[in-house]
C-alpha positions in Angstrom: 81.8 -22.6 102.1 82.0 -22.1 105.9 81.3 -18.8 107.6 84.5 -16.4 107.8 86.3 -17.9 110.8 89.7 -16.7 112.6 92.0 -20.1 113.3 94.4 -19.9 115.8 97.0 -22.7 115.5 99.7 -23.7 117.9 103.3 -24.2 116.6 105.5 -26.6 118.2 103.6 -30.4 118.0 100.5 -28.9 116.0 101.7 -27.3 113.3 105.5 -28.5 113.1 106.7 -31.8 113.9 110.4 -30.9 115.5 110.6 -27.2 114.3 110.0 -28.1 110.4 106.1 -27.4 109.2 105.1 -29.9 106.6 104.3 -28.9 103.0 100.8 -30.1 103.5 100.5 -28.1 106.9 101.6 -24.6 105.2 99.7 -25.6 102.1 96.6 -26.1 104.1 96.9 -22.7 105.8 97.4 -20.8 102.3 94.7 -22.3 100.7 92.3 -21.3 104.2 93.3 -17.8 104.2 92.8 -17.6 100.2 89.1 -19.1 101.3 88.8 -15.8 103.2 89.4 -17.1 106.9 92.0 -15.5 109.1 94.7 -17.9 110.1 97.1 -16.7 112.9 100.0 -18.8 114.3 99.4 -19.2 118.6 102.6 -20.1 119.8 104.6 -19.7 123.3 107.8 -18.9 121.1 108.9 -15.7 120.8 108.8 -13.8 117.5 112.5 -14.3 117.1 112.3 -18.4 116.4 109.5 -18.2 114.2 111.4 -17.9 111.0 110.3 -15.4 108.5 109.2 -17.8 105.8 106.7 -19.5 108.6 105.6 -16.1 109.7 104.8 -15.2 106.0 102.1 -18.5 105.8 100.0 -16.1 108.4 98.2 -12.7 109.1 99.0 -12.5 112.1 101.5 -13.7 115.2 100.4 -14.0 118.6 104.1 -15.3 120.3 105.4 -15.6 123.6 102.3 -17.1 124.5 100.2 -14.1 124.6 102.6 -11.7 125.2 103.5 -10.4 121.9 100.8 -10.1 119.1 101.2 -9.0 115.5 97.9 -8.9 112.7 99.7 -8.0 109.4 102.2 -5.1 109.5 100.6 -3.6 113.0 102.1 -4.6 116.5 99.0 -4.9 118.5 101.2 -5.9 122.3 104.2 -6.5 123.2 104.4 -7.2 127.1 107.8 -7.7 129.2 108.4 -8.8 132.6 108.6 -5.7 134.9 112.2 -4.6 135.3 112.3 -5.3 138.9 111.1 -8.6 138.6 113.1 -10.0 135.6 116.5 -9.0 137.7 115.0 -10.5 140.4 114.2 -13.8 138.3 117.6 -13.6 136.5 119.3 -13.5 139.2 117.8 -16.8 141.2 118.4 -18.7 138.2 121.9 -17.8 138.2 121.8 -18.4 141.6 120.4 -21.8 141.0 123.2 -22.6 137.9 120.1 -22.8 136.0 120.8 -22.9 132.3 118.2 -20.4 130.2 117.8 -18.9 127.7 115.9 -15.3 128.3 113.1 -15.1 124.6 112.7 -11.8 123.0 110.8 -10.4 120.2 114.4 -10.3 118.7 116.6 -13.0 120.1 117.5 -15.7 122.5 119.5 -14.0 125.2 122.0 -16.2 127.4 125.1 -16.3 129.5 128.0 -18.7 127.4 127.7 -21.4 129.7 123.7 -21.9 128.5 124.5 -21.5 125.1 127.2 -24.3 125.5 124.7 -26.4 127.5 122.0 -25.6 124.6 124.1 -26.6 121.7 125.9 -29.9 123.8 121.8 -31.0 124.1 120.5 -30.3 120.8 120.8 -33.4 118.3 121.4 -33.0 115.0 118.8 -34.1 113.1 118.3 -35.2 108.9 117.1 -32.0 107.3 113.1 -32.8 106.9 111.2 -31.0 104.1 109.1 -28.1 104.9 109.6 -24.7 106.5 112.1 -24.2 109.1 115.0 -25.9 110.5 114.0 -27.2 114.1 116.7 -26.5 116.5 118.8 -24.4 114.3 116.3 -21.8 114.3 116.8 -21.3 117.9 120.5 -21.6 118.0 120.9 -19.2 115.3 118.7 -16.6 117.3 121.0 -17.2 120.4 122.8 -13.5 121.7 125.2 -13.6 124.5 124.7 -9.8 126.3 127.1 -9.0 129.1 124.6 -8.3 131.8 121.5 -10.7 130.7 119.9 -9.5 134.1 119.6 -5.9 132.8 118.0 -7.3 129.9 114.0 -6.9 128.5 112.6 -9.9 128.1 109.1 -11.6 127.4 109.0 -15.0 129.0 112.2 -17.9 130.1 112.7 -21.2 128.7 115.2 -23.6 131.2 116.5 -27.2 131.1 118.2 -29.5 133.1 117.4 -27.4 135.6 118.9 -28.8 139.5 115.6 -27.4 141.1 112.0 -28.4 139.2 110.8 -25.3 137.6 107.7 -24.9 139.7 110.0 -24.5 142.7 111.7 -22.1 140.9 108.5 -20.4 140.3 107.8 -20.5 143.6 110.7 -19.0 144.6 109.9 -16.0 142.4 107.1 -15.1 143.2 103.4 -14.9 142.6 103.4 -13.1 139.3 105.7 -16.1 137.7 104.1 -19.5 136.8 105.6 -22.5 135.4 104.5 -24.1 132.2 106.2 -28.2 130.2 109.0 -27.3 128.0 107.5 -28.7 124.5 110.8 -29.8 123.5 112.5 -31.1 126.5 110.6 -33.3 129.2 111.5 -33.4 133.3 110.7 -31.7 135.8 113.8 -29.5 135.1 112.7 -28.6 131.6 110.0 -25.9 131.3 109.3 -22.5 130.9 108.6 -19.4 132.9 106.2 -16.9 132.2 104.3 -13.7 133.2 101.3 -15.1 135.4 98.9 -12.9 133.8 99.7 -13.8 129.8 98.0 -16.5 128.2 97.3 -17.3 124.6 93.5 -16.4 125.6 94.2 -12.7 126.1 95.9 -12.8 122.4 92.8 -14.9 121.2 90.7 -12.4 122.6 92.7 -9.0 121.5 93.2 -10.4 117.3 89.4 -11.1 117.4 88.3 -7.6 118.5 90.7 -6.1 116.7 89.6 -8.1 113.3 85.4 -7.7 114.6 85.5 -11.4 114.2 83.0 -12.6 117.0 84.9 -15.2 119.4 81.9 -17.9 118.0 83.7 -17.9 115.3 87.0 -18.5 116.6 89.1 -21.9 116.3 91.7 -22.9 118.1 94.2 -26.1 117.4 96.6 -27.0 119.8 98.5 -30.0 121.9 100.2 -28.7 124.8 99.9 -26.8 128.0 99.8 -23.5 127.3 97.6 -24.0 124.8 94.2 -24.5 127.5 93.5 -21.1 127.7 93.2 -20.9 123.8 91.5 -23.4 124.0 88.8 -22.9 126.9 88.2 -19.1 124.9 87.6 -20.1 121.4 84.1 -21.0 119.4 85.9 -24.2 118.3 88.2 -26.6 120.1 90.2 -29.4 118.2 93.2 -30.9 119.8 96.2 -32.9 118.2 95.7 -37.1 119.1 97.7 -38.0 121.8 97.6 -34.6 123.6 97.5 -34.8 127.6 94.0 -35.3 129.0 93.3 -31.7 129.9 94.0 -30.5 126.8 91.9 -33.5 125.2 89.1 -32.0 127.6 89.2 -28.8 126.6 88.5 -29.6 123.4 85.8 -31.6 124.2 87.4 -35.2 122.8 88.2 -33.5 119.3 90.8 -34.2 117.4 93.0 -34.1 114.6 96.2 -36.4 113.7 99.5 -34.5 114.0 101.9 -32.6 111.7 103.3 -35.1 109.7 99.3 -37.2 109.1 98.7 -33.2 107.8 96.1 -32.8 110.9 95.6 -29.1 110.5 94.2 -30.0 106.5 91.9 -32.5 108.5 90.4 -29.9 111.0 90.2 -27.4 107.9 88.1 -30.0 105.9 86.2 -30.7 108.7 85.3 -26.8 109.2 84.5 -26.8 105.7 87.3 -24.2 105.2 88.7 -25.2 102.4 
């Protein structure tokens, strides 16, 4: 059996395929952790559309992309935007006619026209086996507050955006940059975050907080946001068919996706399980 390693895996693309986790994804995860390794989900969602039985596969959550970290029953961060700047950000997307939805540890927060634009895009889809309901998990999180420009919030997902979403980072400000939405492609579809979160900072805070030394850290991801994971972690693997800097950053290794059961692969591979 491998040393004791701490695995951080991405959600959407890595370890789900459309929302739903695979049986042999969450089965490959329990039987890792009951092998002695710390598994914790990496994921740019926020805690409130990562359903309680996927949460429960874990020790830990680090969500909103860095910005919100939980190892077992003990909230380790849970970073906002700045009040000032979150009005200020609200506000131009309104401006804009942007639709958005505003993620928070607790919710999706939206104006009604969003959450009518959300639900007009989403697809239903045949209910697929495994953990999770894809898009219903985030329509059922949706809450429509009066003034969402008064509201706390951790990070901002928009589509079909009329301006591309690095203009509207742009717009903002420095401390905003723009990331790919991993559900919806275009250059109007993406999210906006806090500049200075990334899911390194989480990889960084679980494995101080756990004394696990970052050599023995493993990070699996496909997307984006997932580089700074990536770049910080003892061991790289990316999904097949991930974009080429993400390929790079794990050095050319990878694993087939959620439904070819890739996280069992990089598991095996580690000799994890």
């Amino acid at each position: 059996m491998a040393e004791r390693r701490c695995v951080f895996i991405d959600f959407d693309g890595t370890l789900a395929h459309q929302g739903v986790v695979p049986p042999a994804q969450a089965e490959a995860v329990r039987r890792a952790r009951a092998n002695g390794h710390a598994v914790l989900l990496c994921t740019g969602r926020c805690a409130s559309i990562v359903v309680d039985e996927v949460a429960a596969l874990f020790d830990g959550v680090v969500a909103s992309a860095g910005g919100w970290i939980r190892v077992g029953d003990e909230l380790l961060l849970d970073r906002r935007f700045p009040e000032e700047l979150g009005r200020r950000t609200v506000e131009l997307l309104l401006h804009h006619d942007v639709p958005f939805v505003l993620e928070t540890p607790d919710a999706l927060l939206c104006t009604p026209r969003s959450a009518r634009e959300l639900r007009r895009r989403s697809r239903p889809a045949p209910p697929a086996e495994g953990l999770g309901r894809g898009l219903e998990d985030l329509l059922d999180a949706i809450v429509m507050p009066e003034d969402p420009a008064a509201c706390s919030f951790a990070k901002i997902s928009v589509w079909g955006s009329p301006v591309p979403v690095e203009r509207l980072a742009s717009e903002i400000g420095p401390e905003v940059g723009a990331l790919p939405n991993s559900i919806e492609a275009g250059a109007g579809s993406g999210e906006l975050h806090l500049a200075s979160v990334d899911k390194a900072d989480g990889v960084r805070r679980v494995a101080e907080h756990l004394g696990i030394d970052l050599a023995a850290t493993v990070g699996i991801g496909d997307g984006m946001n997932d580089l700074g994971m990536l770049r910080t972690v003892g061991t790289a693997i990316a999904i097949d068919g991930a974009p080429q800097p993400v390929l790079e950053a794990a050095r050319g290794v990878t694993v087939p996706g959620p439904p070819a059961g890739g996280i069992g692969t990089a598991f095996e591979r580690l000799g994890m399980l």
